[in-house]
N, C-alpha and C positions, 0 to 999 in steps of 0.2 A: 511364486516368489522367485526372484533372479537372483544368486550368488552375485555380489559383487567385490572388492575389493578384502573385507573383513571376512574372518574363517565363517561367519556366523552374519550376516547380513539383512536387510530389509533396505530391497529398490525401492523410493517412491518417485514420481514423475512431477515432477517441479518446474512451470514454466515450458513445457518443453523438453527439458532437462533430467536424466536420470540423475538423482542423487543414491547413492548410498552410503547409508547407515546401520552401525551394528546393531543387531537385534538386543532388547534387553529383555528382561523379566521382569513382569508387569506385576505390582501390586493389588491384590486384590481387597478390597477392602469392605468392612461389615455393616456401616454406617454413613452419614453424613456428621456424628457426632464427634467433639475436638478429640477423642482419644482415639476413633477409628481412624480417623485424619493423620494423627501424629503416630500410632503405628505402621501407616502405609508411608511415612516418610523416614521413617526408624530402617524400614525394607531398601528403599532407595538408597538410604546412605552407606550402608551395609552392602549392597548388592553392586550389582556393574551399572546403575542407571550412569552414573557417575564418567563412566567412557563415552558416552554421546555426547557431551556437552561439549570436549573441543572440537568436535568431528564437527558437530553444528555452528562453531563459534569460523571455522577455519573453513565450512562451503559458506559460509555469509560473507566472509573478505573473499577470497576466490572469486563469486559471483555480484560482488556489490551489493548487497540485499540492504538495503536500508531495515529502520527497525520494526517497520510494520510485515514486510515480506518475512524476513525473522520468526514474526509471531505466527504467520503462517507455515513457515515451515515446518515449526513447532509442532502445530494442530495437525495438519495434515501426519504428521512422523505418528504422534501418538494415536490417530483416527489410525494408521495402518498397524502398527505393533499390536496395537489394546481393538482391532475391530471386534472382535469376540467379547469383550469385555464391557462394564458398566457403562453409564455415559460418565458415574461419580470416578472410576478407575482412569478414564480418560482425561479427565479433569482435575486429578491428583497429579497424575502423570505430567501434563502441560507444563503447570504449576509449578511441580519441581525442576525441572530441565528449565524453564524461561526466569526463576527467581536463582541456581546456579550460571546463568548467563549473563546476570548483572540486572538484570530490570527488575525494578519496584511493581511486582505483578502478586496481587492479591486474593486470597483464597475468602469465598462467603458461600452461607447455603441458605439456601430457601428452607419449607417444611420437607422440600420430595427430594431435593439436589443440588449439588455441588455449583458453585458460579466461579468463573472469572471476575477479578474489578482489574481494570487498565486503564492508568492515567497517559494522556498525551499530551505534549509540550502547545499542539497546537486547539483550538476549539474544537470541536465534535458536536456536527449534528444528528437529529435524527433516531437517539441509538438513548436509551436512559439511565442512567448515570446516580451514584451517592455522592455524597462531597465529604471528606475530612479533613479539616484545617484549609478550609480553601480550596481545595484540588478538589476537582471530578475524575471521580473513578465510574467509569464505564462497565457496563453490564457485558459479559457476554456466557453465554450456557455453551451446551456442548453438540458442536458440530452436526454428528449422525443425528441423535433422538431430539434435538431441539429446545425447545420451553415447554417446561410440563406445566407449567401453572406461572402466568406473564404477572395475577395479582396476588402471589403469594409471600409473605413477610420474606425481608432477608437478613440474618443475621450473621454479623461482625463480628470479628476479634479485634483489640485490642491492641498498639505496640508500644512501646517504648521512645517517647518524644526524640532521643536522643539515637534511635536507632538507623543503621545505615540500612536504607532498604530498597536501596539500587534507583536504578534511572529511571524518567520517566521514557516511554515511545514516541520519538520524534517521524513526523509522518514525512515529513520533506526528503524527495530524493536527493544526495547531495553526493552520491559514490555514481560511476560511473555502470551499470547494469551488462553481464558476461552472459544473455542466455543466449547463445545463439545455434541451439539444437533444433529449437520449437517451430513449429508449423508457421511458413511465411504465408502472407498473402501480399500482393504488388498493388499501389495504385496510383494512379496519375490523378492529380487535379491540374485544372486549368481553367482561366478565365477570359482565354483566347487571346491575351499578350503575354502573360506568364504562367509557363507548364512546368509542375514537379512530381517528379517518380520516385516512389519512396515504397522500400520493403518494410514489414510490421514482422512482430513475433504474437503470433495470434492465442498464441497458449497462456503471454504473458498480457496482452491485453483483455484475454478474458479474466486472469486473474485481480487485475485492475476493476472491474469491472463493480465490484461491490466496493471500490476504496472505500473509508472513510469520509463522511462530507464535511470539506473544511469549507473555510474563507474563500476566497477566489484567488490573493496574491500570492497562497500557498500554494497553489497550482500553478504560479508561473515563476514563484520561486526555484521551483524542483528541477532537476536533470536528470532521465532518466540514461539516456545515452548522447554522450559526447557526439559520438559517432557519427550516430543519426543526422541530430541538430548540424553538425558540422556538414551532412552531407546536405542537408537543405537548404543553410545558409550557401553553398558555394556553387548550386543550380539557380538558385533567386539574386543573388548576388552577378550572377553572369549576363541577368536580365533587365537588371538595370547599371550597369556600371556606364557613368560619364553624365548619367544624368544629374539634375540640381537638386537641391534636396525639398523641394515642393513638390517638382514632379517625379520625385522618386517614391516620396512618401504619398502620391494620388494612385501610382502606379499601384502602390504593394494594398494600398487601403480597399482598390477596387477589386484585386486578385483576392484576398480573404472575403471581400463579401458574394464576390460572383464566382468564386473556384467552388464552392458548396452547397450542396440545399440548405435549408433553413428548416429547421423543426425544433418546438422546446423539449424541454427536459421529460416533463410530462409527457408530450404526447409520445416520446422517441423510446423513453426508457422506463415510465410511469412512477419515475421518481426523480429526485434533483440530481444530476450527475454532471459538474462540471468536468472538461478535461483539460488534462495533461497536453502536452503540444505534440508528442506521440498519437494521441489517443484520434488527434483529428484523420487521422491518416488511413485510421480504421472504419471507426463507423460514418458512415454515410449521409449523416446530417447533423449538423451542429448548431450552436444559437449564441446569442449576442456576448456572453459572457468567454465563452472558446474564440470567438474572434477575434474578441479584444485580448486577450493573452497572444496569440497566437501573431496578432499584427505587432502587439509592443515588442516582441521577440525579435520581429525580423527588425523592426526599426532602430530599436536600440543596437542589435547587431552587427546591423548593414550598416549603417549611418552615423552610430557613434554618439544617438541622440537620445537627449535625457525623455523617459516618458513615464507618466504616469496612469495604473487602472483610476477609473473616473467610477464611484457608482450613482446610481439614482435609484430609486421604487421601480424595482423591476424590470432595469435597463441596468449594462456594464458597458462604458467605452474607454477610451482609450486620447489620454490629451498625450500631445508632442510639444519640444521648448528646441524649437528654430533655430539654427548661430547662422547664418546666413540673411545676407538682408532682406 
């Protein structure tokens, strides 16, 4: 454990990133049932849990953290505080530090243990899910020990229709991303008319790396760093500047399909992993849906031009709307 800034501290490595956070007092708790539950939260409210939550509220503006990195740092805080302890103390723990932070984040337990339910503003696939009143709330167990039992009942509380019970988790990056401690890696693509050099934060791509699976436009919605995008926008932009915008947009079409290998989801990652316009930078091959984000990005950027994701049955491209004759 590294002393950091607080008398009493717990470093964890974030991105790259050391953060610290003051140590609390972790609740230990007797059961999964509502009175064991509600006395480990009786502890918290009582005890100094209560000092973490600006500390957490004020490294997430600091570093941009949108609100799923949020939920992360969360897990990771209490996987370090509470490693000795329950996966159910872990999971009380979360719960209360992420439902004092504002988010609509809900407590359920199976017969063996404690869950998470998390609702997101956007779809979720892959991952299973309750519904109340229309929303999906997402499953998630606890970090270290995992799922003890994936077919065992899960039972609910109850709330009050009229209850304010915070935000849902918006997964869109839309804050500009500060981690720049973490492990680079450099790399050039090129399609032998247009070359770009671009540094990654490799800490924070791995952490990406299990995102959520949305939509496709959600990923081209997002910003993770200004920075970056601006610094690639004004190497691509150097490459074609004067040209027309037919053969600018032949130009930039053939650089995305020939700057990368080609590999799908499945064979690359053995599951669907769209990405992010960062993410291309990282791994080493990509497929039809990363290009076509990744091309509407420059086009619309460089050129000012309206475009839209296209889908089909297991193709994603990319249409353009021309102002030139």
């Amino acid at each position: 454990m590294e002393e950091g800034i607080f008398p009493h501290s717990r470093a964890i490595s974030f991105a790259g990133t050391t953060l610290n956070l003051p140590k609390i007092d972790v609740a230990h708790i007797k059961g999964t049932d509502s009175k064991s539950v509600a006395d480990g939260w009786r502890k918290y409210q009582t005890g100094n849990a209560g000092n973490v939550v600006p500390v957490l509220k004020s490294l997430a503006d600091c570093y941009g953290m949108n609100d799923w990195l949020q939920f992360l740092m969360v897990r990771q805080y209490a996987n370090a505080v509470a490693k000795d302890c329950s996966a159910d103390d872990r999971i009380l723990l979360q719960h209360f530090l992420l439902a004092n932070m504002g988010f609509d984040i809900r407590l359920a337990r199976t017969d063996v243990q404690l869950i998470l339910l998390v609702p997101f503003d956007q779809m979720v696939y892959a991952r299973p899910y309750l519904q109340f009143n229309g929303v999906n709330y997402y499953i998630y167990y606890d970090d270290l020990e995992g799922v003890g039992n994936a077919q065992a009942k899960i039972y609910t509380c109850s709330l009050p229709e009229n209850a304010d019970c915070g935000k849902h988790f918006d997964l869109v990056f839309n804050r500009n991303l500060l981690f720049s401690e973490g492990r680079a890696v450099e790399r050039t693509l090129t399609d032998g008319a247009i070359t770009v050099t671009m540094s990654v934060n490799m800490d924070l791509m791995e952490i990406l790396r299990h995102y959520p699976q949305m939509n496709v436009p959600v990923y081209a919605q997002s910003n993770l760093s200004t920075d970056f995008r601006n610094h690639v926008l004004e190497q691509v932009g150097k490459q074609i500047n004067g040209l027309m915008q037919k053969d600018a947009v032949e130009k930039l079409i053939h650089f995305v399909q020939y700057a990368f290998e080609y590999a799908t989801d499945g064979d690359q990652h053995g599951y669907e992993k769209p990405y992010f316009i960062e993410e291309n930078f990282y791994y080493p091959k990509n497929d039809c849906e990363d290009r076509a984000v990744f091309f509407a990005f420059l086009v619309h950027n460089l050129l000012n031009l309206d475009v839209h994701l296209v889908q089909f049955p297991g193709h994603e491209c990319t249409a353009v709307r021309f102002t030139d004759s």
